[in-house]
C-alpha atoms as one frame of an Amber mdcrd trajectory, in Angstrom:
protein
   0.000   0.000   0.000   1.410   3.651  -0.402   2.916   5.148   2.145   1.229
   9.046   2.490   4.054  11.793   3.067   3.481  13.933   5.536   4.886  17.493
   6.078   4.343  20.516   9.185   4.138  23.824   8.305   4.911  25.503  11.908
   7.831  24.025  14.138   6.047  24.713  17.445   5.117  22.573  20.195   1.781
  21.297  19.033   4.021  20.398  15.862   6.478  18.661  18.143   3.752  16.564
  19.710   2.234  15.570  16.033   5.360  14.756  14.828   6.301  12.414  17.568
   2.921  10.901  16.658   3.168   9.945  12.916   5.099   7.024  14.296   2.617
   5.006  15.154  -0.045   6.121  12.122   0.025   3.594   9.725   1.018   3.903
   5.928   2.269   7.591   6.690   5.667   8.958   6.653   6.866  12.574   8.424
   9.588  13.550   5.159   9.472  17.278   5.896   9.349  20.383   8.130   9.102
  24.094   7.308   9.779  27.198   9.560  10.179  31.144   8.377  13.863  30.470
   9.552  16.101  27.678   8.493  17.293  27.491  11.881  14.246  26.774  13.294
  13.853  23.913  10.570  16.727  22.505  11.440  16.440  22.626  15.483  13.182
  20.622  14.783  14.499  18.075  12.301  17.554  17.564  14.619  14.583  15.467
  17.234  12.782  14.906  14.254  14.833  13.620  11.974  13.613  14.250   8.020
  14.592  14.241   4.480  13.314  18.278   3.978  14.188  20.974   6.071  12.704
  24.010   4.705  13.433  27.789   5.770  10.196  28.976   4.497   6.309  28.149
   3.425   6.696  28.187   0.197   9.363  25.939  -0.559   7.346  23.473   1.278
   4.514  23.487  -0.713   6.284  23.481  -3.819   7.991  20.230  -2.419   6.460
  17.663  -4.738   7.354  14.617  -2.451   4.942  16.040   0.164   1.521  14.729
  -0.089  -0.576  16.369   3.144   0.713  19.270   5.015  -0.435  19.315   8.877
  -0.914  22.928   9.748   0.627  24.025  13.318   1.064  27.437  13.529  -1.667
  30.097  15.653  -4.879  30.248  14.343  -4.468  33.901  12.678  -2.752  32.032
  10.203  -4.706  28.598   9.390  -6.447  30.906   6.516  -3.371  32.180   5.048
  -1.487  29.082   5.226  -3.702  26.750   3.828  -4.621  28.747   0.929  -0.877
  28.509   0.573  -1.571  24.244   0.815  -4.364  24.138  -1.232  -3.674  26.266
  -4.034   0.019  24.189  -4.675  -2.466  21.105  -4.417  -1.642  20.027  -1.024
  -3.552  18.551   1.411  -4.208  19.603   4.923  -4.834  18.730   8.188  -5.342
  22.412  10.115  -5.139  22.967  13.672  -8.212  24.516  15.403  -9.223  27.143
  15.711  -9.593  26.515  11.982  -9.845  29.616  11.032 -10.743  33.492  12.857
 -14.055  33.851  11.396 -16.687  31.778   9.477 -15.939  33.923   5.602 -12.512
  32.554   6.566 -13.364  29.163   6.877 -15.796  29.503   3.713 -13.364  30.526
   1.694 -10.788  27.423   3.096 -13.274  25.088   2.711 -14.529  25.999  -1.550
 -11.060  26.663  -1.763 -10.410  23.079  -1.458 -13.751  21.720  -3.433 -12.230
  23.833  -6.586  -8.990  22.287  -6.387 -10.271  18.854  -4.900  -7.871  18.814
  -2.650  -8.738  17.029   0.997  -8.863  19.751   3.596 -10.086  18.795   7.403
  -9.717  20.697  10.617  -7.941  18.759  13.226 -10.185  18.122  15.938  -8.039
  15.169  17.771 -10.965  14.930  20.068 -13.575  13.778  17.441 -11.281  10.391
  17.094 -10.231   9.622  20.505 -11.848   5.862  21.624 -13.363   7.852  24.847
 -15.396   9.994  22.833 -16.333   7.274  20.329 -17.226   5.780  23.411 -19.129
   8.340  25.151 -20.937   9.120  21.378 -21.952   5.561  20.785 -23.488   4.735
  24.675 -25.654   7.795  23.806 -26.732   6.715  20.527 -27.481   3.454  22.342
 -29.969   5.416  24.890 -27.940   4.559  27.947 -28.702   8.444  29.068 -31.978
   8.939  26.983 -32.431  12.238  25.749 -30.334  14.615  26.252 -31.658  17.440
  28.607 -28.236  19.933  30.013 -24.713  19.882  29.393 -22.216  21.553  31.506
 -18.407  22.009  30.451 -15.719  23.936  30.774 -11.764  24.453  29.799  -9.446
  26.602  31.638  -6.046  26.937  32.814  -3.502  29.628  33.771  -0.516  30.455
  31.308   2.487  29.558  32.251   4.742  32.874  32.446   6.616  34.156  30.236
   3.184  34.243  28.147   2.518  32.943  24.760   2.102  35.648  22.370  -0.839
  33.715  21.094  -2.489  33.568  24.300  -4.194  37.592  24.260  -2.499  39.113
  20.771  -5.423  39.993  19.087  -3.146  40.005  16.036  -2.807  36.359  16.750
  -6.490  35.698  17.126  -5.552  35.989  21.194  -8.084  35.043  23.705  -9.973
  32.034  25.393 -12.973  31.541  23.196 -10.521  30.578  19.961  -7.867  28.833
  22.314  -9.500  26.724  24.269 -13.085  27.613  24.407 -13.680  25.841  20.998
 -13.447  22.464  22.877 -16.798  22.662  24.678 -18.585  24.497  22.032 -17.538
  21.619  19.719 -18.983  18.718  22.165 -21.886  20.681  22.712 -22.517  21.377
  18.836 -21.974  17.901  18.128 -24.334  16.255  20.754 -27.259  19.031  20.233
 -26.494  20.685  17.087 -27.124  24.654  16.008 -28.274  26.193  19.095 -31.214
  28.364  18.458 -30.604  31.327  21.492 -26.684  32.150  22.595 -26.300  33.957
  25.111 -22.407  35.143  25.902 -20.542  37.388  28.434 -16.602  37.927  28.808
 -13.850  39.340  30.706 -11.246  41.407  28.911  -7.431  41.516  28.876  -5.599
  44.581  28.918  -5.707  43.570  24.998  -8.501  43.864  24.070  -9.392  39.686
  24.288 -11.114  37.322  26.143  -9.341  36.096  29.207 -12.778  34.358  30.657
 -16.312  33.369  28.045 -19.276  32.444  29.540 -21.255  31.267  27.391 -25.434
  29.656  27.159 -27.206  27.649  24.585 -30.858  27.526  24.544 -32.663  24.602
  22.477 -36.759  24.802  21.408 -36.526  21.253  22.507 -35.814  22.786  26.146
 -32.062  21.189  26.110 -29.459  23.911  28.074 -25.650  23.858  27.690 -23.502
  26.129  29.788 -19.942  26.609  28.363 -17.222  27.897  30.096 -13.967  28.964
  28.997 -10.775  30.872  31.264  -7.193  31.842  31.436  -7.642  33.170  35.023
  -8.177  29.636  36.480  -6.643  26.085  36.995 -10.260  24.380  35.929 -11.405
  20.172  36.214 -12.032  20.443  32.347 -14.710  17.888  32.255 -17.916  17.435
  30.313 -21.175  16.681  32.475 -23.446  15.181  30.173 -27.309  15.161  31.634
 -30.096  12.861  30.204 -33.772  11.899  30.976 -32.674   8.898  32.391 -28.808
   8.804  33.125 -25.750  10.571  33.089 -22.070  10.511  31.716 -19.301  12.269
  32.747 -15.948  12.936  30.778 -13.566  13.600  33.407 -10.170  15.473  33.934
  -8.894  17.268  30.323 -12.368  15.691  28.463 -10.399  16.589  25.009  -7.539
  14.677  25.180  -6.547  11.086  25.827  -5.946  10.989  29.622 -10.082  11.204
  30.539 -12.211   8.410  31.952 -15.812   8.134  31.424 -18.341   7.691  34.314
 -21.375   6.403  33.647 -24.637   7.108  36.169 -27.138   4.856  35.020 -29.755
   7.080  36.914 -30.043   4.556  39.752 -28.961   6.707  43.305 -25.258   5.883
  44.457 -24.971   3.651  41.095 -21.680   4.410  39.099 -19.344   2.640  36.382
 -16.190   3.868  35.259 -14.714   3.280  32.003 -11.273   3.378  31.344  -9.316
   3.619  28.262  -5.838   2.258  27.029  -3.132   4.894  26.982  -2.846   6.692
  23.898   0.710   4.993  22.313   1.663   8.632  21.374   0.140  12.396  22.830
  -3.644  11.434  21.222  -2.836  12.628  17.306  -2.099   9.568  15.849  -6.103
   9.093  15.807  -6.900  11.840  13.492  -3.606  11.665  11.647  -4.267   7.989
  10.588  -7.728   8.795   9.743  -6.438  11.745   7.225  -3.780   9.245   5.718
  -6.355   6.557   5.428  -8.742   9.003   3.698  -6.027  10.028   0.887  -5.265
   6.417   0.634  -9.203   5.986  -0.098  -8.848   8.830  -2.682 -11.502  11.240
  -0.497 -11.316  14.926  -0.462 -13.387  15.144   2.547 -13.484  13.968   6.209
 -17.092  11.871   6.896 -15.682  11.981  10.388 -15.092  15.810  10.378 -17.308
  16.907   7.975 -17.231  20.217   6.553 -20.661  20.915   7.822 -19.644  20.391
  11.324 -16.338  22.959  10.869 -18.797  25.638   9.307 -21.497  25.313  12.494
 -18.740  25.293  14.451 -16.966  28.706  12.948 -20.492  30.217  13.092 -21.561
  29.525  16.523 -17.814  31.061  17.274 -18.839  34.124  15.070 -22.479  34.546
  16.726 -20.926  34.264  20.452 -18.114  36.564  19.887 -21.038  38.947  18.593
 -22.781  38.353  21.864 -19.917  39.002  23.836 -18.470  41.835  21.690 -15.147
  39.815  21.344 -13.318  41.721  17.547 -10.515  40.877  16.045  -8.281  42.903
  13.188  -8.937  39.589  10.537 -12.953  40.859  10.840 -13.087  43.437   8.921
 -11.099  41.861   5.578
């Protein structure tokens, strides 16, 4: 079977983490890395070893060995970059926040239906066995309809402070770091919200440091979102249904949850755990975006493109809410 070539455009730590993961993805091969500086390349491919080590973008995507380009650097630059991708017929695999705005994401998305290239935002979470898990006991009923959901994501930067973390320029704030996480599992279990209601706290910058955030549903469902930099939070996903309850524990995204399970019987509980991811969690989505090139798709049926446009909107109808601007808004 062929092997699918993979490069990163970004040499950051989320890059770091990926690469480490292609290891265990099978029928995929890590063959090159690009930075703005060649020194940069270079520090990366030194852990990482690889046959490319590019000082810049574009010499990446002109790289005709490289198949799919993953797509690590801050979300102020997903658009940019994978135009970049698309347009030199490259596939991608882009970081979330996917994009600043929904007429970014648009435009990324019929971008890469005119070029039929695969595109797919890089939701690791979507492909983890807990929330397969968690997704299938619900389809099963084991919670009956859901009625409230209550999650939340927050921690404190770690000084000296990203720039990403409040740079507007950088599309700074908790709502596109973090916040996307339980707006995604909320989106996903209950769909398009029909009322959002959304307050923040400001940095000295102009951005988010705290989101609260409220979806109302006709069918009566509720969903309170929560997202901060100010505190050290459980990041867990309570999960409320007419007849039971599940629980996604400590850091619900990523691969070191469990799942509790409350049938709705008092005192009654079952814990679920999972293996240990063999990598940090992004083998999962990385095989599934080899194994969809190998199938010859262009698209995700995973990670649809409908669910990264609802997604981008409900980010672009909070922030409205909220009054949460950024520079990219008014191109």
């Amino acid at each position: 079977m062929k092997t699918i070539r993979w490069g990163i455009l970004g040499c950051g730590k989320i890059a770091r983490k990926f690469a480490s993961d292609l290891k265990w993805v099978a029928n995929a091969q890590l063959i090159a890395v690009a930075a703005r500086e060649q020194s940069t390349a270079d520090a990366f491919a030194h852990d990482f070893p690889v046959r490319y080590k590019h000082g810049s973008y574009q010499a990446l995507v002109e790289n005709a060995e490289v198949d799919i380009v993953y797509i690590a650097t801050p979300h102020a630059f997903h658009y940019e970059h994978t135009l970049l991708c698309l347009k030199h017929k490259k596939a991608v695999l882009c970081e979330k926040a996917f994009a600043i705005n929904y007429k970014q994401a648009k435009e990324m998305i019929e971008t890469a239906k005119r070029e039929n290239v695969f595109l797919m935002e890089a939701f690791w979470t979507k492909f983890l066995p807990h929330y397969q898990k968690m997704k299938e006991m619900i389809a099963e009923g084991k919670i009956g309809t859901i009625q409230n959901i209550a999650t939340n994501f927050g921690f404190i930067p770690t000084r000296p402070i990203a720039p990403r973390i409040y740079d507007p320029q950088l599309g700074g704030g908790s709502l596109l770091d973090i916040g996307v996480y339980p707006i995604f599992l909320v989106l996903d279990l209950l769909g398009r919200p029909d009322e959002i209601e959304a307050h923040a706290t400001f940095s000295d910058q102009g951005t988010d440091s705290q989101c609260a955030v409220q979806f109302s549903y006709h069918s009566g469902a509720l969903a309170q979102l929560f997202s901060t930099f100010h505190s050290n939070l459980a990041t867990a996903a309570d999960i409320g249904g007419d007849c039971g309850r599940i629980l996604l524990t400590h850091r619900f995204h990523g691969p070191t949850t469990n799942l509790e399970y409350y049938p709705g019987i008092v005192d009654t509980r079952e814990t679920i755990s999972f293996e240990a991811a063999k990598g940090n969690g992004y083998e999962y989505e990385a095989q599934h975006a080899t194994d969809c090139l190998l199938q010859g798709m262009t698209e995700s049926p995973i990670r649809p493109f409908s669910d990264t446009l609802l997604l981008m909107e409900t980010l672009d109808r909070i922030r409205v809410k909220a009054g949460i601007y950024y520079p990219a808004d008014d191109h």
